[in-house]
Each structure stands twice: as structure tokens, then as C-alpha cells.
Backbone as numpy.savetxt, mean C-alpha at the origin, in Angstrom:
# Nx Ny Nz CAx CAy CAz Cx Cy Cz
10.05 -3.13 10.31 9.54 -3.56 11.59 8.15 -4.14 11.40
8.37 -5.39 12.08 6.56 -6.21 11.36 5.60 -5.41 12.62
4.74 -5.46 12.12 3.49 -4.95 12.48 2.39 -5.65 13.52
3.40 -6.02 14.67 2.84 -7.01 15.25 1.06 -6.47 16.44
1.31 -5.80 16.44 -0.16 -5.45 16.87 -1.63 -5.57 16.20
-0.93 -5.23 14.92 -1.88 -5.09 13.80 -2.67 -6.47 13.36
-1.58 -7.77 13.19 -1.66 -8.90 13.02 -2.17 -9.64 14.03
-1.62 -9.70 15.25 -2.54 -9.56 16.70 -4.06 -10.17 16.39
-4.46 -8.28 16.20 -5.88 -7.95 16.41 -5.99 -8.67 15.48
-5.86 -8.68 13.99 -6.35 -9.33 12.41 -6.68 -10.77 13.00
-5.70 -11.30 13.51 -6.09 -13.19 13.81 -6.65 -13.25 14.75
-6.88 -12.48 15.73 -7.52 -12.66 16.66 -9.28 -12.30 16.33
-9.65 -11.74 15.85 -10.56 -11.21 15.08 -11.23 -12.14 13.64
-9.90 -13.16 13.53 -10.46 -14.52 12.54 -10.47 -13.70 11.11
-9.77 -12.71 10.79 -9.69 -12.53 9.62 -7.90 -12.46 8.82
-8.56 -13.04 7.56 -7.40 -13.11 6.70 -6.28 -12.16 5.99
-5.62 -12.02 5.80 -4.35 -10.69 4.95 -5.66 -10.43 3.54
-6.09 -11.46 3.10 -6.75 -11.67 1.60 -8.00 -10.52 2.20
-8.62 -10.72 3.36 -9.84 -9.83 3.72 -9.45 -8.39 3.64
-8.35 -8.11 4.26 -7.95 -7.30 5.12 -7.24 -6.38 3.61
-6.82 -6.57 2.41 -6.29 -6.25 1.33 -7.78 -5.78 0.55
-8.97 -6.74 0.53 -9.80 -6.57 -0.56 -10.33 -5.55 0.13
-10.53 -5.09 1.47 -11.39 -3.84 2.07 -10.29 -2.62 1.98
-9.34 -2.77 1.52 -8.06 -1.36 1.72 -7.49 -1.54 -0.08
-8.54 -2.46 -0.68 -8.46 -2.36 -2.04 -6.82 -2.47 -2.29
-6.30 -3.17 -2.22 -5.17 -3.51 -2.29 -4.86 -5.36 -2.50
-3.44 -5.61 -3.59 -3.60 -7.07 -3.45 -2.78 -7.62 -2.11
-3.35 -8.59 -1.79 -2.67 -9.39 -1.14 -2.04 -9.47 -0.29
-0.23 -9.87 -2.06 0.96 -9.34 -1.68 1.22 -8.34 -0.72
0.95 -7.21 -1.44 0.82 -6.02 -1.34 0.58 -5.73 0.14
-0.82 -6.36 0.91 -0.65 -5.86 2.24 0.25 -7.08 3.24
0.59 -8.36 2.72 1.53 -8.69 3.30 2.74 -8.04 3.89
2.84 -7.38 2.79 4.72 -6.75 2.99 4.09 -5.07 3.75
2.87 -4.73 3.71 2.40 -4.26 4.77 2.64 -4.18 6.21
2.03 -5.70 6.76 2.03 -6.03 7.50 3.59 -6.18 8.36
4.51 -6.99 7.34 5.60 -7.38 7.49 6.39 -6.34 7.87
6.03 -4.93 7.61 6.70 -3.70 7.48 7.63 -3.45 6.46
7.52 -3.98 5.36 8.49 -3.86 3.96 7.90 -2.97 3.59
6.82 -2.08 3.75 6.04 -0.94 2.66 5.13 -0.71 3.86
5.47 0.79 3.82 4.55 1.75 4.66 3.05 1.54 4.61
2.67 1.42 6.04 1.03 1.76 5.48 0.72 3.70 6.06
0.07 3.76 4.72 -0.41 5.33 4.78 -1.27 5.45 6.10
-1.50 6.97 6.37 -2.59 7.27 7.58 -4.34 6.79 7.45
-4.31 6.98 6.01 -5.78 6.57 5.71 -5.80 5.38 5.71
-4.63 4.29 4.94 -4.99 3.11 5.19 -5.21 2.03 6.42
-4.40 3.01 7.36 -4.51 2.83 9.89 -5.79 2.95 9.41
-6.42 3.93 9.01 -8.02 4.16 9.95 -9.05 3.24 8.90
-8.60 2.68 7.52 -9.43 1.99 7.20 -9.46 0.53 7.94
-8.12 -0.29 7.73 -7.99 -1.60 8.17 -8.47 -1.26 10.14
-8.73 0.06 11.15 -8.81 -0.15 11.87 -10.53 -0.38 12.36
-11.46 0.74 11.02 -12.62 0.73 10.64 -13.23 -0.67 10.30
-12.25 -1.21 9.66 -12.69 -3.10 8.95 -12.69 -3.83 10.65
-11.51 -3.51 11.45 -11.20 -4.72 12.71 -12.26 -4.58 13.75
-12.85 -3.23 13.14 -13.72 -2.51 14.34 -13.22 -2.50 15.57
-11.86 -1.54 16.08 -10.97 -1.45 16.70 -10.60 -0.10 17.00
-10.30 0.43 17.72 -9.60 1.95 17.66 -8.55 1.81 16.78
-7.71 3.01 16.52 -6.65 2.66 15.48 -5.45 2.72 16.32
-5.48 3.17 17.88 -4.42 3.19 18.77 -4.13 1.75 18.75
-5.38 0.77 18.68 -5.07 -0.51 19.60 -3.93 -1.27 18.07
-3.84 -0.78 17.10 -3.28 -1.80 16.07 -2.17 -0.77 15.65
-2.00 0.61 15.78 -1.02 1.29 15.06 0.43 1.04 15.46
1.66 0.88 15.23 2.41 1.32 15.50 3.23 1.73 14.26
4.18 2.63 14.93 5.28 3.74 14.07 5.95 2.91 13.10
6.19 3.73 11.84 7.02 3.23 10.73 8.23 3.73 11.27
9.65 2.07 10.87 10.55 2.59 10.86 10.56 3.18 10.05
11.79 4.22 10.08 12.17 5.30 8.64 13.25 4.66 8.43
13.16 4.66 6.80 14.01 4.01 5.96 14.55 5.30 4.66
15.42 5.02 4.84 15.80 5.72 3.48 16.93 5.21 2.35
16.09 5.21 1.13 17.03 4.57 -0.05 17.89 5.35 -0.37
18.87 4.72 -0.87 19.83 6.46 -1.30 19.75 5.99 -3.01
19.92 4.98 -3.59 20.06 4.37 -4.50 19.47 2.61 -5.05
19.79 2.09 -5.79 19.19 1.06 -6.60 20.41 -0.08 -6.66
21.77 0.06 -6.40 22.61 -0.25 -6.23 22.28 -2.10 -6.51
22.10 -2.67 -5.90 21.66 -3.80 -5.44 20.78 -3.91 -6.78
20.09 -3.23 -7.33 18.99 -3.60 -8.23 19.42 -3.45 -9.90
19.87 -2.34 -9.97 20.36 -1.67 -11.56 21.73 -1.94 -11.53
22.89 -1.99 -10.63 24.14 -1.99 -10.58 24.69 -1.12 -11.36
23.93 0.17 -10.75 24.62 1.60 -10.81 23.63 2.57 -9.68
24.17 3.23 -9.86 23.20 4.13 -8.85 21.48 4.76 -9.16
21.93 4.53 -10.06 20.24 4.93 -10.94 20.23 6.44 -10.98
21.44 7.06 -10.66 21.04 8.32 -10.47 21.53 9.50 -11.72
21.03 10.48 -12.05 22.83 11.07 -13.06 21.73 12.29 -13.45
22.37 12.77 -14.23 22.48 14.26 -14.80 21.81 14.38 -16.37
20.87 14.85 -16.56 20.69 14.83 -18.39 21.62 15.28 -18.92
21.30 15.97 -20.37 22.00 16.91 -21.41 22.08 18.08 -20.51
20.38 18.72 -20.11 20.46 19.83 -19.47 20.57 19.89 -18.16
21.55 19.08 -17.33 21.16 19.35 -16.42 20.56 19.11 -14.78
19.32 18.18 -15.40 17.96 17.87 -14.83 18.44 16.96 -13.91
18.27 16.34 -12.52 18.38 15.22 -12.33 17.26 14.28 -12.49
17.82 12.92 -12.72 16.59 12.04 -13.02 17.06 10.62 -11.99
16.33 9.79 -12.21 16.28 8.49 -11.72 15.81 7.69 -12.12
16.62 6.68 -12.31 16.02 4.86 -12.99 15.40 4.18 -11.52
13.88 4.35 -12.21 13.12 3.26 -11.07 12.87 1.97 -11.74
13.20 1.19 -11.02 13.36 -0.42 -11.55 11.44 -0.49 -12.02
11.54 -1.13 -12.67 10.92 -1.57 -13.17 9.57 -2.38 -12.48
9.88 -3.37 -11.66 8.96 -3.75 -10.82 8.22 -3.09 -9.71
9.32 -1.86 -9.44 8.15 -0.85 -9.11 7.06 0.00 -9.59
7.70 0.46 -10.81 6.43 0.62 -11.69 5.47 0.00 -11.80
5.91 -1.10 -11.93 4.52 -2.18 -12.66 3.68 -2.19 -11.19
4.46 -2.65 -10.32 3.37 -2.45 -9.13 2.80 -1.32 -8.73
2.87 -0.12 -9.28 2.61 1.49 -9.26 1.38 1.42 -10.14
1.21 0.49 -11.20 0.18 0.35 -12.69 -0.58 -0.16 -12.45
-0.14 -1.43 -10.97 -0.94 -2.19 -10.89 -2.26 -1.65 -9.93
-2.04 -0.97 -8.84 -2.35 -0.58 -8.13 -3.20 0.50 -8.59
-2.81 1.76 -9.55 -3.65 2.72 -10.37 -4.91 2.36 -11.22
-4.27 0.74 -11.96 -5.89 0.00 -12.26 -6.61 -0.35 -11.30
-6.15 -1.29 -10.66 -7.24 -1.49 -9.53 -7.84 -0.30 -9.07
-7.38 1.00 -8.63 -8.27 2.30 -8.50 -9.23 2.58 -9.30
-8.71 2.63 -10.41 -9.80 2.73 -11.49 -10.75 2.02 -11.32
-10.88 0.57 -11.39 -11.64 -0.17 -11.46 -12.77 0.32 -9.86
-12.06 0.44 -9.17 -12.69 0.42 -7.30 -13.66 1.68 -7.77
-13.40 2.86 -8.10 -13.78 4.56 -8.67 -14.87 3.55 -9.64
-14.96 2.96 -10.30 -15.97 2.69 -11.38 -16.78 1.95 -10.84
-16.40 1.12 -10.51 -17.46 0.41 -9.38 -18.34 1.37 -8.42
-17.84 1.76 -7.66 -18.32 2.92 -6.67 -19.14 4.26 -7.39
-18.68 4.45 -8.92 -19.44 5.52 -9.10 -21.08 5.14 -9.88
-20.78 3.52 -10.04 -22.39 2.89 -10.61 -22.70 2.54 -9.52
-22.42 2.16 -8.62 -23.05 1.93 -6.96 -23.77 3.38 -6.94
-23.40 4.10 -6.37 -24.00 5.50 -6.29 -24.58 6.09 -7.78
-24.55 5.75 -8.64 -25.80 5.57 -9.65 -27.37 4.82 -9.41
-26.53 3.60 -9.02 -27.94 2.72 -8.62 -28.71 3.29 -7.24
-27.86 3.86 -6.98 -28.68 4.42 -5.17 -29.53 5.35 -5.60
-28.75 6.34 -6.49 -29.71 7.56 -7.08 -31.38 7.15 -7.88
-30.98 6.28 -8.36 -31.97 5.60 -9.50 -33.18 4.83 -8.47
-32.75 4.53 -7.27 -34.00 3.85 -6.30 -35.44 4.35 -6.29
């Protein structure tokens, strides 16, 4: 379900998906399919992008549909799902989710390193 309130306020407000991603440290893409409602936005990420619109977070939130995957079907052409030697269950996550999982963990890193010589240099004033 697209996120039409959210987008609303964003253009109405004269700012870009590209703005609106680099302040929720996220790419782009990434908050496109946000927006679009292809990928949840978390609770912290409502009150940041609502903190950036300078907005309440009532005026832009609305509810995630709930979705649920059961399988990969469509992606692996099998279920991704099965049984070890012992047991265990496991799951084949495609691949491009990972990478976008890696991608996203660097960029943290990088945001955490940045932020922790920012607050170096503050100390050092």
C-alpha cells in the first residue's frame, strides 16, 4: 500500500526521496520502495522522516499492510525451505537480499564513524 500521505507532505514540503533517504541514512532505492509500500518503514524511521518534514508523525503515518511470505517460490524455484542432517530448519535467502542487508550494515558503519568523530570534534572544542 503506497504511502500516500507521506509523499503528500514530502512534495509538498519541496523535498526529494534522495533528501528524505540521506537523513534516514538509507539509499534512495531503498526509501522509494518505502514509500511505494514494497518494504516496511520501521517506528523509528515514522518519527525520523516525520522530525526531517517537521510534521507530526500522525499527519504522514499510515498502517503497514501485513504481508506474509511463506516461501521464495517465484525466486529459487523451490521453496527455500528444508531440514538439515540434524534436523534444524533452515532457509535459502536469495541473495539480493543479503546484499541489500550488507549494503545497508556498511552504510551504518560508515554513519556510527562519522558520528563518533563528530562527537570527538565537539569534545575537543
Amino acid at each position: 500500500m503506497q504511502k500516500e500521505k507521506l509523499r503528500n507532505v514530502r512534495k509538498r514540503k519541496g523535498f526529494t526521496q534522495q533528501q528524505v533517504a540521506d537523513y534516514i541514512a538509507t539509499d534512495v532505492s531503498n526509501y522509494s520502495r518505502k514509500e511505494s509500500g514494497d518494504v516496511a518503514i520501521r517506528k523509528d524511521e515514522w518519527e525520523k522522516i516525520a522530525r526531517f518534514l517537521e510534521v507530526p508523525m500522525e499527519e504522514i503515518y499510515e498502517e503497514e499492510e501485513a504481508k506474509q511470505i511463506n516461501n521464495f517460490d517465484n525466486i529459487t524455484g523451490s521453496s527455500g525451505f528444508g531440514n538439515n542432517i540434524n534436523g534444524n530448519l533452515y532457509c535459502n535467502v536469495p541473495e539480493f537480499l543479503l546484499e541489500s542487508q550488507r549494503e545497508l550494515i556498511e552504510m551504518l558503519k560508515k554513519e556510527n564513524q562519522r558520528l563518533q568523530e563528530e562527537i570527538k570534534s565537539l569534545k575537543n572544542q
